[in-house]
Structures are given as C-alpha cells and as structure tokens.
KOLRO-954838 format. One line per field, with one value per residue: residue in one letter; x, y, z of N, C-alpha, C in turn; residue number from 1. Coordinates in nm, 2 decimals. Layout:
# KOLRO-954838
aa (A,...) .
n_X (X,...) .
n_Y (Y,...) .
n_Z (Z,...) .
ca_X (X,...) .
ca_Y (Y,...) .
ca_Z (Z,...) .
c_X (X,...) .
c_Y (Y,...) .
c_Z (Z,...) .
i (NUM,...) .
# end
This chain:
# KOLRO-954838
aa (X,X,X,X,X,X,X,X,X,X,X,X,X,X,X,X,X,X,X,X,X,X,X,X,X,X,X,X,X,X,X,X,X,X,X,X,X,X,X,X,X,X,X,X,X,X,X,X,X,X,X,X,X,X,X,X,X,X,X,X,X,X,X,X,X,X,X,X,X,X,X,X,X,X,X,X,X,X,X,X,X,X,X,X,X,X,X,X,X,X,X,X,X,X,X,X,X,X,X,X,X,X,X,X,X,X,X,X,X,X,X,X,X,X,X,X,X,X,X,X,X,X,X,X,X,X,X,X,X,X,X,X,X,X,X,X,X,X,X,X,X,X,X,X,X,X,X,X,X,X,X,X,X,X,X,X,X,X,X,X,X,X,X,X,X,X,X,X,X,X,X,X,X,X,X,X,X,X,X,X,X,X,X,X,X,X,X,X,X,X,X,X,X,X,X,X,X,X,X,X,X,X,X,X,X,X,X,X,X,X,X,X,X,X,X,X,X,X,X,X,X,X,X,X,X,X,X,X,X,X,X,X,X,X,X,X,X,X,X,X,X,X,X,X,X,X,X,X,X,X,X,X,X,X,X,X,X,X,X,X,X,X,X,X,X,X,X,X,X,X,X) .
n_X (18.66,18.73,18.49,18.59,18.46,18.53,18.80,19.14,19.41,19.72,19.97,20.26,20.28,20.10,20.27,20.52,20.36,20.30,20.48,20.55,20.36,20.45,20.28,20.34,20.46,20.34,20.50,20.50,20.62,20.44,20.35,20.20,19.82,19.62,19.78,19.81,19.56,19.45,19.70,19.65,19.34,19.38,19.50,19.73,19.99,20.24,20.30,20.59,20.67,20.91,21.25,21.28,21.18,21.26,21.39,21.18,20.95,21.05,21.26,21.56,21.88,21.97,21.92,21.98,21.93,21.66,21.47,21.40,21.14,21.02,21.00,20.80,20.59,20.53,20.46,20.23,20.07,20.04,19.96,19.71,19.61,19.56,19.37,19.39,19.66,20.05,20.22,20.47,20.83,21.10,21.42,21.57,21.88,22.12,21.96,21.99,22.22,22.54,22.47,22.26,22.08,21.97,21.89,21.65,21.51,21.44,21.33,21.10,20.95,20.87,20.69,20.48,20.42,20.28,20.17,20.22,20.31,20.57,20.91,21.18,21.55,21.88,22.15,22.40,22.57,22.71,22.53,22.38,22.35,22.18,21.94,21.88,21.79,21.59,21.42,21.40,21.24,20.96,20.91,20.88,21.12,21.27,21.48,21.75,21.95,22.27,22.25,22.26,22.07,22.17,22.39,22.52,22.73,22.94,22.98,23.00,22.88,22.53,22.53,22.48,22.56,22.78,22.90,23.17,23.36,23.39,23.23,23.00,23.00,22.97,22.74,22.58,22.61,22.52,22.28,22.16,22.21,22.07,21.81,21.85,21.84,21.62,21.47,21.21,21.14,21.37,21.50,21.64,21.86,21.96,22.12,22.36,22.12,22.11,22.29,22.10,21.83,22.02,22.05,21.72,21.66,21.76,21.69,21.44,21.29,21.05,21.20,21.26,21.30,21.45,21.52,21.68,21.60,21.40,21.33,21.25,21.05,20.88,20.82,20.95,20.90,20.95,20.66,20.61,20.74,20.67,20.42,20.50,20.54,20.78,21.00,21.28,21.43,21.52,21.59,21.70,21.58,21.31,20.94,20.75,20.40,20.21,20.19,20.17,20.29,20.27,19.98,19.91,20.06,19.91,19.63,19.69,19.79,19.54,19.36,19.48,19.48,19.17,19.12,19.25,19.15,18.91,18.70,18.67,18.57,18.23,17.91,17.73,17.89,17.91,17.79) .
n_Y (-3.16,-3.34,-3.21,-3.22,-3.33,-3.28,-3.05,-3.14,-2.98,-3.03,-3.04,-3.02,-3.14,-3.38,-3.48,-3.54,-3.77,-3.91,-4.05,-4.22,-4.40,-4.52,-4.35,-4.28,-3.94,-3.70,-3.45,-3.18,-2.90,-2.58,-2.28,-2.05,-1.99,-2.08,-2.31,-2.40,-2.46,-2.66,-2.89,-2.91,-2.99,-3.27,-3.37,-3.37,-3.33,-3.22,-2.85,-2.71,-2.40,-2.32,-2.22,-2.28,-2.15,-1.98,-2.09,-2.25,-2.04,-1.78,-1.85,-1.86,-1.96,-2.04,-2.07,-1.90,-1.59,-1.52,-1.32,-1.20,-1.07,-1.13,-1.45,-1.43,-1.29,-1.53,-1.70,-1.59,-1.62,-1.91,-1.97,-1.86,-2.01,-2.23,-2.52,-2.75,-2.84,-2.84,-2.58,-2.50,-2.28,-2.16,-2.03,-1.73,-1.79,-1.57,-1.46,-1.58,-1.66,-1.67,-1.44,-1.43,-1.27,-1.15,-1.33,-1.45,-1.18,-1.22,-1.47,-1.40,-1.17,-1.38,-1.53,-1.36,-1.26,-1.40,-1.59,-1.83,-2.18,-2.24,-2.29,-2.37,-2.43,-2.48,-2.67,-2.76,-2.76,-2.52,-2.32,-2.30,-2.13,-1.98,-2.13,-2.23,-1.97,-1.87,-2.10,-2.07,-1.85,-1.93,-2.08,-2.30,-2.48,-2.67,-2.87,-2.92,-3.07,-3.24,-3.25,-2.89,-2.67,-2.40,-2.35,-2.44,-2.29,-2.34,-2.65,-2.69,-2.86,-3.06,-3.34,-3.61,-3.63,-3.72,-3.94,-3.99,-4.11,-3.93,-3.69,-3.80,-3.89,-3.62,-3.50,-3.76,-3.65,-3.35,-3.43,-3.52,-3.33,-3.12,-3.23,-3.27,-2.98,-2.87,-2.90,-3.00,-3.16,-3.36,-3.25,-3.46,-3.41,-3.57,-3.83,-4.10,-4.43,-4.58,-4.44,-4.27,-4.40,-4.45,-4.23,-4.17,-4.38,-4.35,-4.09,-3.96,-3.77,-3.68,-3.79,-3.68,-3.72,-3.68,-3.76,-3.93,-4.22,-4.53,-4.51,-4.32,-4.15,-4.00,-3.82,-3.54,-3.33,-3.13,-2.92,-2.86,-3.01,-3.24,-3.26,-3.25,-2.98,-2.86,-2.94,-3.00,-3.09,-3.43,-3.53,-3.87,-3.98,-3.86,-3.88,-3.87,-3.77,-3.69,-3.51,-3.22,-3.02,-3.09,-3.06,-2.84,-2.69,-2.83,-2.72,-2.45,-2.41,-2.47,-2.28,-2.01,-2.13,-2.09,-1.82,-1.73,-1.82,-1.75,-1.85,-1.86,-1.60,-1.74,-1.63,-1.73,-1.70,-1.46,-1.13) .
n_Z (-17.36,-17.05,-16.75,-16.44,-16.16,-15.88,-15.86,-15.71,-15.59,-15.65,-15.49,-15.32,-15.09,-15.18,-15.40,-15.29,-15.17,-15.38,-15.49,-15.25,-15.28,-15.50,-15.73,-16.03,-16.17,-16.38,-16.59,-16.79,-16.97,-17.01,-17.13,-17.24,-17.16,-17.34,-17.43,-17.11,-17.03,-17.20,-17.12,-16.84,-16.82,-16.97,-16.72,-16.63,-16.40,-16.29,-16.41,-16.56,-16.62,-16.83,-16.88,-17.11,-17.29,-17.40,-17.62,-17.77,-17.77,-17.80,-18.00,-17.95,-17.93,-17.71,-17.39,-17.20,-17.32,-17.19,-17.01,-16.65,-16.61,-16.85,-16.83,-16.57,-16.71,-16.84,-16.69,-16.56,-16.73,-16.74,-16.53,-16.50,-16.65,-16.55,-16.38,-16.18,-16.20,-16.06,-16.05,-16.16,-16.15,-16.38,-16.25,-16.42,-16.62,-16.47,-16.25,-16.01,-15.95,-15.78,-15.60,-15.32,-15.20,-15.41,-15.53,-15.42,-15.40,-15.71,-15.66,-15.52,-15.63,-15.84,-15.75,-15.63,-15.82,-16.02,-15.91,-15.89,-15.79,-15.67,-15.76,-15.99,-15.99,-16.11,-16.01,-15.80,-15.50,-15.58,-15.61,-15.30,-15.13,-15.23,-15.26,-15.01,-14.88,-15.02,-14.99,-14.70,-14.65,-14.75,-15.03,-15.23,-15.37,-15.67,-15.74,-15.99,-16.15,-16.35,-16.72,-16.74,-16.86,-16.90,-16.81,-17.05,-17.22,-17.04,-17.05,-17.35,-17.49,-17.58,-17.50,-17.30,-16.96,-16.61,-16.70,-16.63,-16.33,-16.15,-16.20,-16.16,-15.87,-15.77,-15.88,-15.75,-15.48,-15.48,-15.54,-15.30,-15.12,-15.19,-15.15,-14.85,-14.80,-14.81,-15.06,-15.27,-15.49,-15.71,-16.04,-16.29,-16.57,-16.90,-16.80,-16.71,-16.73,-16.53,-16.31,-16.24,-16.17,-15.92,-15.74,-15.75,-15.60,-15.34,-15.30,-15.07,-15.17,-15.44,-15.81,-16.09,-16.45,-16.78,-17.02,-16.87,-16.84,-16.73,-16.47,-16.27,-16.08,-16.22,-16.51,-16.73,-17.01,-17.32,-17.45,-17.66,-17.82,-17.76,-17.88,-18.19,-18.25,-18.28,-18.48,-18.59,-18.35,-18.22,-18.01,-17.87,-17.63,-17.69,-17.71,-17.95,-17.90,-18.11,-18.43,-18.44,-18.57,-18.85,-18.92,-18.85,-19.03,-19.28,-19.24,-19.26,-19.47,-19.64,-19.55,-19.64,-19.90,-19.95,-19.89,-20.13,-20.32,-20.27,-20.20,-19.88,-19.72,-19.72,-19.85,-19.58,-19.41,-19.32,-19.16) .
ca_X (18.75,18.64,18.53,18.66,18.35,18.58,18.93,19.17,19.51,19.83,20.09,20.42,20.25,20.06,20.36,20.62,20.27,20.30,20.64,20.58,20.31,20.48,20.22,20.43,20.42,20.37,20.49,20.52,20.67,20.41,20.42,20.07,19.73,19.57,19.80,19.80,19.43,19.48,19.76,19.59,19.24,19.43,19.52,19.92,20.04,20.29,20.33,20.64,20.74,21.05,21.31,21.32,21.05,21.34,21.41,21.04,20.90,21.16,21.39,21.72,21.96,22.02,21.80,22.09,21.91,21.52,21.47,21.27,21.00,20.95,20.99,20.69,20.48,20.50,20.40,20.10,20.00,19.99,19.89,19.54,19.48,19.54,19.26,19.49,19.84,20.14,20.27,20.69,20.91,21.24,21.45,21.63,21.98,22.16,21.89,21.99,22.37,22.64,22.39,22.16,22.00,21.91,21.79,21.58,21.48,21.36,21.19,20.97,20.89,20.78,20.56,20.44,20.40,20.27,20.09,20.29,20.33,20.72,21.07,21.30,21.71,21.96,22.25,22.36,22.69,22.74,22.41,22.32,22.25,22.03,21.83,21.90,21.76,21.43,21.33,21.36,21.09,20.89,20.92,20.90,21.22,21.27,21.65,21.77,22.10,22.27,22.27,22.19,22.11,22.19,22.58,22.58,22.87,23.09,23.01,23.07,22.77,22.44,22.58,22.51,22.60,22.75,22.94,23.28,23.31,23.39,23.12,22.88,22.95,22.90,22.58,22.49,22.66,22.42,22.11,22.11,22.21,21.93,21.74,21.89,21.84,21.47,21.42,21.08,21.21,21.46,21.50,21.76,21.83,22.00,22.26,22.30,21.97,22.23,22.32,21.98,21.80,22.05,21.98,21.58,21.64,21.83,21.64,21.34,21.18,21.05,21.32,21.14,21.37,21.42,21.59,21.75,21.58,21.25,21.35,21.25,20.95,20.78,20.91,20.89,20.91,20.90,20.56,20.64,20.89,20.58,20.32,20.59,20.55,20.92,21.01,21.40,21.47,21.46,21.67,21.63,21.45,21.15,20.84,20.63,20.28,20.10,20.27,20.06,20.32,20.19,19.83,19.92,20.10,19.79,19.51,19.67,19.78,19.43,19.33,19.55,19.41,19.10,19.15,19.31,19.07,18.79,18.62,18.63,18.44,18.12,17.75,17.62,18.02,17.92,17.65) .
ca_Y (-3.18,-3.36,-3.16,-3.29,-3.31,-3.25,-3.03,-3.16,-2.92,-3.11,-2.99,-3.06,-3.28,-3.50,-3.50,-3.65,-3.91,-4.00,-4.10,-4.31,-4.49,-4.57,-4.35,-4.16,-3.82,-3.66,-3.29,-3.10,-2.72,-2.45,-2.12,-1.95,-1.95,-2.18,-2.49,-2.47,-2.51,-2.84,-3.00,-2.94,-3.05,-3.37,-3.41,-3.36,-3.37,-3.04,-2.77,-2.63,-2.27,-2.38,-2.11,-2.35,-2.07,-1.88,-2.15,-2.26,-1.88,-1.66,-1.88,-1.85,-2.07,-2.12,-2.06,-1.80,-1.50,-1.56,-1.21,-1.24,-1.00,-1.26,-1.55,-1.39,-1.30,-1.68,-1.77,-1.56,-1.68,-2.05,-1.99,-1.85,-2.14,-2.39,-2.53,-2.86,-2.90,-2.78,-2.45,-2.44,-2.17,-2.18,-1.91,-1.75,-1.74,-1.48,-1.37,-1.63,-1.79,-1.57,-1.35,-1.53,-1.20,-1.16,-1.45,-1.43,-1.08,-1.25,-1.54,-1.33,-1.14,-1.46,-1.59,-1.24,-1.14,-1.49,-1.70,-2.01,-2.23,-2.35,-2.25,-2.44,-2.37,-2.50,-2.63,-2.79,-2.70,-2.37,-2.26,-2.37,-2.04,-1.91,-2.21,-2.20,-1.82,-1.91,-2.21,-1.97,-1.75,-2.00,-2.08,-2.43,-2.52,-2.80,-2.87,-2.95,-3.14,-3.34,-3.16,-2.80,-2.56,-2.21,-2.39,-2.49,-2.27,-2.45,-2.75,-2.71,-2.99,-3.08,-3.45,-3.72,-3.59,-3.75,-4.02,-4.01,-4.12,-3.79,-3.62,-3.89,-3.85,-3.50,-3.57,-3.79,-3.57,-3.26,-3.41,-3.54,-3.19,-3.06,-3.30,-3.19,-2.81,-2.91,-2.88,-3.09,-3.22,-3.30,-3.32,-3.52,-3.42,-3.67,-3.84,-4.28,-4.44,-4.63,-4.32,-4.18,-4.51,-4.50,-4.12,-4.22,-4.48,-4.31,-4.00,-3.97,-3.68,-3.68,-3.74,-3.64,-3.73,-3.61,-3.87,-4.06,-4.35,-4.52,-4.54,-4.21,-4.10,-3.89,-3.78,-3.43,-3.31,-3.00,-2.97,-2.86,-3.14,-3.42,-3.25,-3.22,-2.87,-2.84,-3.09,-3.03,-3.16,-3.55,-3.63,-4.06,-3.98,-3.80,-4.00,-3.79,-3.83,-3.63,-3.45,-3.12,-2.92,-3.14,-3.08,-2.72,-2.66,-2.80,-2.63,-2.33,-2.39,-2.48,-2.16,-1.94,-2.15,-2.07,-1.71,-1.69,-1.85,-1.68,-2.00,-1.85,-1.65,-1.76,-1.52,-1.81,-1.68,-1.33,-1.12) .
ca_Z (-17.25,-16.97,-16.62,-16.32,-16.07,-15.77,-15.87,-15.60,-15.65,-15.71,-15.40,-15.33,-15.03,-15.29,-15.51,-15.20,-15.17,-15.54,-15.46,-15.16,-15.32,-15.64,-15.84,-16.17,-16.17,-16.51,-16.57,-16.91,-16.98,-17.08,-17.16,-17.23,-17.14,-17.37,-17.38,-17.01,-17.05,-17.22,-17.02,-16.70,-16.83,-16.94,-16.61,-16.61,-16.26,-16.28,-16.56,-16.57,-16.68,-16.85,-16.93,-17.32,-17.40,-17.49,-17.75,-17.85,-17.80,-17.86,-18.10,-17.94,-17.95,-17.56,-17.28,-17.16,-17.28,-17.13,-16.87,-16.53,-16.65,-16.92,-16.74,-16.50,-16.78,-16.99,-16.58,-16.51,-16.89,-16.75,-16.38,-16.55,-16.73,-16.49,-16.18,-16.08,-16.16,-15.96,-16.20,-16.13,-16.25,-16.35,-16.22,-16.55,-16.58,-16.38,-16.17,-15.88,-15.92,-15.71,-15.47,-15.27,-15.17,-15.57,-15.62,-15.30,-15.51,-15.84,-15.65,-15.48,-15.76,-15.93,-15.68,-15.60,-15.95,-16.11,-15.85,-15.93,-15.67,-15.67,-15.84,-16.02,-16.00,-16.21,-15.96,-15.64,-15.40,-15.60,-15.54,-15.19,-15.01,-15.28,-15.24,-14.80,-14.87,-15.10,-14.85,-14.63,-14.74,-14.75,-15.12,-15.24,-15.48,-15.69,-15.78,-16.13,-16.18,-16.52,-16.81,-16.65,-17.02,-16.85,-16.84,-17.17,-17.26,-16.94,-17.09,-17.45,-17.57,-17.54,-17.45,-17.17,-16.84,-16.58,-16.75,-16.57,-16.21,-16.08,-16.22,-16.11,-15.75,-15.77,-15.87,-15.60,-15.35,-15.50,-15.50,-15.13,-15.06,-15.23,-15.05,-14.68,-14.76,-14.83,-15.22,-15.24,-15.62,-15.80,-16.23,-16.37,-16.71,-16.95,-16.74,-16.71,-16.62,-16.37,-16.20,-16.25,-16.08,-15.78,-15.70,-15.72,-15.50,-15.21,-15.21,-15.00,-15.29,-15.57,-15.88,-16.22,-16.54,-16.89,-17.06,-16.77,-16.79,-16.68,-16.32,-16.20,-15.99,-16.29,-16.63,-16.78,-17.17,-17.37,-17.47,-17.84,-17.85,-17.77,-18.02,-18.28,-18.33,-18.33,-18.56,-18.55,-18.23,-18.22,-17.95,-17.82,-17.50,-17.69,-17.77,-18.03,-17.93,-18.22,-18.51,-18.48,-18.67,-18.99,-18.93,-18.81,-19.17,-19.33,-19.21,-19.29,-19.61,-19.71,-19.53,-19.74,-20.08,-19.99,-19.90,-20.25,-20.42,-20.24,-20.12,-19.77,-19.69,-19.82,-19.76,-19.51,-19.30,-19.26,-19.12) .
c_X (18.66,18.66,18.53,18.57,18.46,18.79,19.02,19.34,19.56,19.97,20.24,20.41,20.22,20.15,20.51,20.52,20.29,20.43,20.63,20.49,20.32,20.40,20.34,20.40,20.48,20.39,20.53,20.53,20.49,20.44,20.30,19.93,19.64,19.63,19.76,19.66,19.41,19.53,19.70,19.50,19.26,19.47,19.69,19.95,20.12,20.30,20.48,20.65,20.86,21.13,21.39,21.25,21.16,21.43,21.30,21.01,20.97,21.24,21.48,21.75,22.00,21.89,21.83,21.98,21.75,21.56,21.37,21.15,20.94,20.91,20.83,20.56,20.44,20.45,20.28,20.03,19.92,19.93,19.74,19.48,19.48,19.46,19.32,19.61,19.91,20.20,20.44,20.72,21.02,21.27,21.57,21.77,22.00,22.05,21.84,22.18,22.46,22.62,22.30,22.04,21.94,21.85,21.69,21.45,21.36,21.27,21.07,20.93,20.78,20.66,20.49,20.34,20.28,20.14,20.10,20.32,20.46,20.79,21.14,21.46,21.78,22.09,22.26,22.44,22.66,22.61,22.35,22.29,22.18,21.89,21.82,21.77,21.59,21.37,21.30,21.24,20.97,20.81,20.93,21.01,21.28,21.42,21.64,21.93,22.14,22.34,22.19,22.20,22.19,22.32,22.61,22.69,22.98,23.12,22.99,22.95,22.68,22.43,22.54,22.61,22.66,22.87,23.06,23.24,23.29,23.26,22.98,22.85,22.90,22.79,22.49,22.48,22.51,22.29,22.13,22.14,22.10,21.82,21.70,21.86,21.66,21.40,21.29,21.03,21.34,21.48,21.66,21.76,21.95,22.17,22.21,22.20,22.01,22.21,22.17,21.87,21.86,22.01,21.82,21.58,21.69,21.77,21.45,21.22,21.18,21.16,21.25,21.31,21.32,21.54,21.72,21.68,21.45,21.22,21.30,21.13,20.85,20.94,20.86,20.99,20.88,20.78,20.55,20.71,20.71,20.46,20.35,20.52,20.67,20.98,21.20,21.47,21.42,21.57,21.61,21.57,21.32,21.09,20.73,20.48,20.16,20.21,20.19,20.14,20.25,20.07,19.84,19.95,19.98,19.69,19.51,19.71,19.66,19.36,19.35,19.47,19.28,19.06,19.17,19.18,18.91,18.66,18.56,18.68,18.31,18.02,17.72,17.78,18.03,17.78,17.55) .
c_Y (-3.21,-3.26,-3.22,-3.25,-3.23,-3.20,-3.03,-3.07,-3.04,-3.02,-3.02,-3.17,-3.38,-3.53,-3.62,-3.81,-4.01,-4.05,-4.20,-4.45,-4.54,-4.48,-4.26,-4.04,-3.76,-3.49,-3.28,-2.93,-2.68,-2.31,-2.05,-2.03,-2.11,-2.31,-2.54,-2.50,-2.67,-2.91,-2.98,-3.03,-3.18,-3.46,-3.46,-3.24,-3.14,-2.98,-2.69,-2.52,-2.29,-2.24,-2.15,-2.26,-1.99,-1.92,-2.17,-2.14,-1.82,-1.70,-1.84,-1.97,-2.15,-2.06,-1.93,-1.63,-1.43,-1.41,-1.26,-1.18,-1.11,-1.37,-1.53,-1.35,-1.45,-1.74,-1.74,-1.64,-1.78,-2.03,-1.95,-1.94,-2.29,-2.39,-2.65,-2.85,-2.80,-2.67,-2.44,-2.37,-2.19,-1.98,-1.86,-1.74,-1.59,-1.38,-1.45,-1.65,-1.63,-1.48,-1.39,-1.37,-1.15,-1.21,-1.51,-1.32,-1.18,-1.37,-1.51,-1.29,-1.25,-1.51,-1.46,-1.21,-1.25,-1.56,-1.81,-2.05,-2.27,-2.28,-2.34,-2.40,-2.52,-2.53,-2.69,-2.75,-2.55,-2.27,-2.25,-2.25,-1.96,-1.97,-2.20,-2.07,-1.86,-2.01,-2.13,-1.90,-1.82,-2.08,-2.19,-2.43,-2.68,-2.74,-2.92,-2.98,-3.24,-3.25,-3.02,-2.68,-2.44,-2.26,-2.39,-2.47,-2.36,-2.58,-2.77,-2.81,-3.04,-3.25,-3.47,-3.64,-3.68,-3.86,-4.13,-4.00,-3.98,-3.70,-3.71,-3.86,-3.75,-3.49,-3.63,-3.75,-3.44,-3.29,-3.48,-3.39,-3.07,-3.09,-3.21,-3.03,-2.79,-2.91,-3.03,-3.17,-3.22,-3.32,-3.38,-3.49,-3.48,-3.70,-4.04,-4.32,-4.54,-4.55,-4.27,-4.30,-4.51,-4.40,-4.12,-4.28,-4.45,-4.21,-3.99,-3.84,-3.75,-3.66,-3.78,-3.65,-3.69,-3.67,-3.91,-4.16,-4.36,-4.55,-4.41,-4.22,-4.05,-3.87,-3.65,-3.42,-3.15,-3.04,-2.98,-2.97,-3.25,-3.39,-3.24,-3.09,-2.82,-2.96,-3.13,-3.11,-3.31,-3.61,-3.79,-4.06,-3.89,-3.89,-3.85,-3.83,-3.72,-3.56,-3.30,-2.99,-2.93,-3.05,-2.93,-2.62,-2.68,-2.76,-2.46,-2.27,-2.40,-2.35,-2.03,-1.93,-2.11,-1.93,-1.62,-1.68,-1.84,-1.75,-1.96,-1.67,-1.64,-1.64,-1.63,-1.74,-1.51,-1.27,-1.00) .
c_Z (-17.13,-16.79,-16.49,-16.23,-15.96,-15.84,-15.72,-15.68,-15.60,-15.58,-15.40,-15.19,-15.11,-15.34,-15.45,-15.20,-15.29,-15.55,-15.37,-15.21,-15.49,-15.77,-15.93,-16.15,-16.36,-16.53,-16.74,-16.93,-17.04,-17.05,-17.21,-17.17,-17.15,-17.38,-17.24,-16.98,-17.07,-17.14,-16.91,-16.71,-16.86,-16.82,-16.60,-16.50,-16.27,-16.46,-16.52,-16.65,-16.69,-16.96,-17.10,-17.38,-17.43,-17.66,-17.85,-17.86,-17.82,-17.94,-18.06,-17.93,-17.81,-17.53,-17.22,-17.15,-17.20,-16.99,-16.78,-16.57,-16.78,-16.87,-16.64,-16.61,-16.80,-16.81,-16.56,-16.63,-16.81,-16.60,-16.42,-16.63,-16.66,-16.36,-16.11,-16.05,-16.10,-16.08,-16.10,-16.23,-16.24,-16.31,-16.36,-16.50,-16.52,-16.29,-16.01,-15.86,-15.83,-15.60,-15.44,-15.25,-15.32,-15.60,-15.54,-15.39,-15.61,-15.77,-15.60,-15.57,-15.87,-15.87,-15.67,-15.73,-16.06,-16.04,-15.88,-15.79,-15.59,-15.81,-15.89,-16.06,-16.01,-16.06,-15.87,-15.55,-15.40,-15.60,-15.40,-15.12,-15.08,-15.25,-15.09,-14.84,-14.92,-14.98,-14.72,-14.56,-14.75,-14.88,-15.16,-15.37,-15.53,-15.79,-15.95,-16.15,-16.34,-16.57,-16.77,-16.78,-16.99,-16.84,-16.96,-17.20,-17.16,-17.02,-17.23,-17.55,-17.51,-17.49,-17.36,-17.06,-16.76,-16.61,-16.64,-16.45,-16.15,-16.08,-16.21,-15.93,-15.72,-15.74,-15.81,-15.51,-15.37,-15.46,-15.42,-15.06,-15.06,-15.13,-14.90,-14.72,-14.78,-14.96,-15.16,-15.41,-15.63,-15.98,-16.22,-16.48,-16.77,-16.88,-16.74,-16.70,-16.49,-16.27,-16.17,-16.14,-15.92,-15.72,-15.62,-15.61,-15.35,-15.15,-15.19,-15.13,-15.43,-15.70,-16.06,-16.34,-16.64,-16.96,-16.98,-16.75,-16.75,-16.53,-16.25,-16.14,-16.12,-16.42,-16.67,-16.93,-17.22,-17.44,-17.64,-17.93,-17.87,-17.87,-18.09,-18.36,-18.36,-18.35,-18.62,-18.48,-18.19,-18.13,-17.91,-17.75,-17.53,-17.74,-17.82,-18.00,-18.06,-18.34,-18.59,-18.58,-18.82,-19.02,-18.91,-19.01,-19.28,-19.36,-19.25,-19.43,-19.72,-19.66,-19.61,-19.91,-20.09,-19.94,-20.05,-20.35,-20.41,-20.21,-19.97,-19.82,-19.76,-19.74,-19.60,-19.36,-19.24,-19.20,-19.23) .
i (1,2,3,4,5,6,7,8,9,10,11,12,13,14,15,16,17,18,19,20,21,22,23,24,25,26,27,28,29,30,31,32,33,34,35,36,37,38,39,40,41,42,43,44,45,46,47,48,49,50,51,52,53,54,55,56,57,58,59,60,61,62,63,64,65,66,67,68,69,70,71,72,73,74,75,76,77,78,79,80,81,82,83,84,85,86,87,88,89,90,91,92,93,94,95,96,97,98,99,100,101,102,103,104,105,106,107,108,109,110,111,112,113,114,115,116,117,118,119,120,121,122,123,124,125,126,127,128,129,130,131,132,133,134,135,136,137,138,139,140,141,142,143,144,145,146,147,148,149,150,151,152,153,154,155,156,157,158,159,160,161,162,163,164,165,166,167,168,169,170,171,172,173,174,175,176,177,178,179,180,181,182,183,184,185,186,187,188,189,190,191,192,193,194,195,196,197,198,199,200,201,202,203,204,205,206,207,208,209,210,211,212,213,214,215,216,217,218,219,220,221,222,223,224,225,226,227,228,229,230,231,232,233,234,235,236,237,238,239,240,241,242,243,244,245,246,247,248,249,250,251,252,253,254,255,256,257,258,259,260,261,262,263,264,265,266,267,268,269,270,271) .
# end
C-alpha cells in the first residue's frame, strides 16, 4: 500500500470544493478497523459507517434493528484505521426521528464516543428540527433521501423511489431544505437518474448517489457488495470490482485440506 508523503484530511470544505470543481467524490461503507485501513489507503474520499452492518455484520434482514452503542463501536473500529477520508455515521433508526432533543442525545454520543467527523439521517420535512438541533451543535449532517432503508416497512419494497410526480417533488422540495438548514451532503438512493440529475444540478452541495445515475457529484457503495463478499445481492446499479468471496472460499478450503491432511503445519512453521 502506497504511503502518502503528505496526508491532507478530506473535510466537508474540500468535499463542497470537489463539487465546484467538477472533481467525483468517491465514498464506500465500512465497518472495522482493517478494511478501513484499505479504503482509506486507496484513497476513497469518505468512509461511511452505514447502519447495512446490520445486514452485512449482523445478518438481519433490515437495517431496523442496528443499536447506537453498536453503531458507535463499528465507528471507533473505522475512525482508528483511517489518516484521510471523511468517516460519516449514520444515525440508527429510532435514536433521532420524533425528539429532536434525542437525537441531539445519540449525536453527540457518536461524535463524542467515536471521533467521526459527520452524521448521516435518513429524511427531510419530518425530520427538520433534529437536523436544525445537530447543526446546531455544531455537528456536520449529511441528508439522505429516495429509497430511505430504516422505512422499509412504510414502503413495502426495496423498489425505485420517486417515480410518481408527487413523490418526486417531495424530493426536490427535501433536498433544498436540507440544503437551507445547512446539511453539507446529500445521498440519493435509487430514485430516476432524471430526478436525480435535476436535484445535483440545483443544489449548491454535494449530491452523492447509489444507483441514481451517473449525474451526481460522487457515488457510494456497500463495500461487501463491490468485493463480492456478499454474493446474493446483485442489484443493476452494483459494479463488482473483485469477487473476494470466491478467493475467500478458497483459501480456506485449502486451509482446512491441509489441516486435515496435516500438510500444514510443517517443522520449518513452528519454533
């Protein structure tokens, strides 16, 4: 891995710059220590702490039941192994929506407890004085609109967002509001690349997609999704770049054979 003579961090000033001057911004979820080791050293822009570790790490089926004390662990994980990129958290379900003074609560806690730099919340109208309340504080928050997982049950399917007019304005109405309350991002996740393009285009921040299209500012990905360690999930907007579950599967089934077959370990492997 190569070392970066001069580590310059990755802010949420730099990140409005990488917007004005056209550059991409690349972000990818982790969730411990050593990947975030890697994607930093690669040189990927932000890392999210994505409340999906309760699908990739914990195997649930939603995102739903992810706690803040977890959530803050799988963050300190990645904030010790990163020296550039911007580290965002999401905030987990129910420990922001309905009491702004709660979710005021858990965001301190994360920053407090983590040393991450920036929050991510799920939401735009029906949230607005949690997010008012966090900015506040002096807390940097990046919005998230679309497909929003912590709803899932409201909306019934992991489907295209967005579609219908109604729920398009919405959408444009939210993220300028986000905007105006000062969020310093926003994600799109899978909604038109139409709608998703005009959004980018109107608002002055950064607007980071997840299968909306190649119009955005920056794209982000689950990280298990792009190494194909989780080899289920093949929605259209992933691009596989490795397929380390394979190579993962085989290394250790030749580990095992030669466990068995008493190959390893040899005299020259011990002391």
């Amino acid at each position: 891995m190569s070392q970066h003579k001069e580590v310059k961090l990755v802010t949420t000033h730099q990140l409005q710059a990488m917007k004005q001057r056209g550059e991409k911004i690349s972000m990818l979820t982790a969730y411990d220590c050593s990947m975030a080791r890697i994607l930093d050293g690669a040189g990927t822009d932000v890392l999210l702490v994505g409340d999906s570790a309760a699908n990739v790490m914990a195997g649930h089926e939603t995102t739903l039941p992810i706690t803040l004390d977890q959530m803050i662990y799988h963050a300190q994980s990645v904030v010790r192994g990163t020296r550039r990129a911007f580290v965002a958290v999401d905030l987990p379900f129910g420990s922001y929506q309905g009491n702004s003074s709660e979710a005021l609560r858990s965001a301190v806690r994360v920053m407090k407890e983590s040393g991450a730099h920036g929050l991510k919340l799920e939401g735009g109208a029906e949230i607005k004085d949690s997010i008012t309340r966090i900015l506040a504080a002096g807390i940097p928050v990046m919005g998230h609109l679309g497909l929003t997982p912590q709803s899932i049950y409201k909306f019934g399917t992991y489907t295209v967002r967005a579609k219908e007019a109604a729920e398009a304005q919405k959408l444009l109405e939210d993220a300028q509001l986000l905007q105006e309350l000062g969020c310093f991002a926003v994600v799109l996740e899978k909604i038109p690349a139409v709608l998703a393009r005009q959004v980018a285009e109107q608002l002055t921040i950064p607007v980071i997609g997840i299968g909306a299209g190649p119009h955005m500012d920056g794209q982000v990905l689950v990280v298990h999704d792009v190494l194909g360690i989780t080899q289920e999930f093949k929605p259209r907007f992933l691009r596989r770049y490795a397929e380390l579950g394979d190579l993962m599967h085989q290394a250790v089934t030749q580990y095992v054979s030669d466990v068995k077959s008493r190959a390893f370990p040899t005299e020259a492997e011990g002391y």
